[in-house]
C-alpha positions as CSV (number, residue, x, y, z in Angstrom):
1,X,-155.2,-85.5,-42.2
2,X,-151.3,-86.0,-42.8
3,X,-149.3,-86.2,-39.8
4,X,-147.8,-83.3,-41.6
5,X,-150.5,-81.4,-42.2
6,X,-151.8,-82.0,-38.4
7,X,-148.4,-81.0,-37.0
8,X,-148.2,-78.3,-39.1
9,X,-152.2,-76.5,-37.8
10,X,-150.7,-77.7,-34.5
11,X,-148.0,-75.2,-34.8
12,X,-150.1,-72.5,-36.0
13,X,-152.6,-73.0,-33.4
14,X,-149.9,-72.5,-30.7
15,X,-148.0,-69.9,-32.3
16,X,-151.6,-67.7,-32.7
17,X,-152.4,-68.2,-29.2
18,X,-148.8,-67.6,-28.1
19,X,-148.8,-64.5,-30.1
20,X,-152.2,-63.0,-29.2
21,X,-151.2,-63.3,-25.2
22,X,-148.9,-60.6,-26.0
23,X,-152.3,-57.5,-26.4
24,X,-151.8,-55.8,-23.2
25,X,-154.9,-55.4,-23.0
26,X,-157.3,-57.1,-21.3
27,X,-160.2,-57.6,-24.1
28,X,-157.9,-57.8,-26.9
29,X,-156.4,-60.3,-25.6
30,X,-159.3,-62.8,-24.5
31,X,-161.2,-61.5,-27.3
32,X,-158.4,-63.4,-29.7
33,X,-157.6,-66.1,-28.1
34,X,-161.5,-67.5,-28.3
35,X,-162.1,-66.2,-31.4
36,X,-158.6,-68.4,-32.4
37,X,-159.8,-71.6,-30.0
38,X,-163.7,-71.3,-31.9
39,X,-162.4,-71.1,-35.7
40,X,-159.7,-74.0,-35.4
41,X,-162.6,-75.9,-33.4
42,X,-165.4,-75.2,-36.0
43,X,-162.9,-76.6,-38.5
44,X,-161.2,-80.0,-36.6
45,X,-163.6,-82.2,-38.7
46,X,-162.4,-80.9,-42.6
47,X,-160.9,-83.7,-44.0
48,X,-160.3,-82.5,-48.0
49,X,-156.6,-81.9,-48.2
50,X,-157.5,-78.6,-50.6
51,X,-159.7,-77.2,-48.0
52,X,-157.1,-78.0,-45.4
53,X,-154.5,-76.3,-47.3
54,X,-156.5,-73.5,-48.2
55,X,-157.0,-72.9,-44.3
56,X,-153.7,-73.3,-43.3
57,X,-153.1,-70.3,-45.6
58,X,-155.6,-67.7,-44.1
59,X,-154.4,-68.8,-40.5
60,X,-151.0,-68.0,-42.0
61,X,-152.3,-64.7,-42.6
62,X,-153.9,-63.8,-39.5
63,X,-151.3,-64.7,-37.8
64,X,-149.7,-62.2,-38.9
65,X,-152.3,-60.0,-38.9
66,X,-152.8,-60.3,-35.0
67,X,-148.4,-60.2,-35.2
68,X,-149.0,-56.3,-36.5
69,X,-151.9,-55.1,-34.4
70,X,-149.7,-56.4,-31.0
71,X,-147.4,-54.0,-32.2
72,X,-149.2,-51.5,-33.2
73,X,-151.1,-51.5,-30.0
74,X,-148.0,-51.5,-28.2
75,X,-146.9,-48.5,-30.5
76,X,-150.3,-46.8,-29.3
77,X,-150.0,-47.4,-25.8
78,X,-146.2,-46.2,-25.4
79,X,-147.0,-42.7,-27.4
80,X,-149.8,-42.3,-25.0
81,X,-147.9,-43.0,-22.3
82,X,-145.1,-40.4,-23.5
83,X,-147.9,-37.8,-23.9
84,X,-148.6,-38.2,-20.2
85,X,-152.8,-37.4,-21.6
């Protein structure tokens, strides 16, 4: 892998982990975080640059997938809160 390349799934890997810390809750939030640490682990060996590329794209995507569903399960959370349920 380019030194690029590596830097750049470095960064990804650090910004989805940094960004899924931020579920308050409890299983949200250790649910992500191994399901980020097993799918960059299960891929550390892919070598083609295509298939690298291609992968840097989906975690590109889910990271802003898991950027959304922080705030709308902070969005959640505070209207239940308001409601005093």
């Amino acid at each position: 892998m380019a030194a690029s390349s590596r830097a750049q799934v470095l960064d990804l890997y650090r910004a989805m982990l940094r960004e899924s810390k931020h579920f308050s809750a409890y299983n949200y939030r250790t649910y992500a975080v191994r399901r980020i640490r097993d799918a960059f682990r299960e891929n550390k060996n892919v070598k083609d640059p295509v298939e690298i590329q291609a992968l840097v794209n989906k975690a590109k995507r889910d990271l802003e997938i898991i950027r959304r569903q922080v705030r709308w399960f902070d969005d959640v959370l505070s209207f239940i809160k308001s409601c005093k349920l």
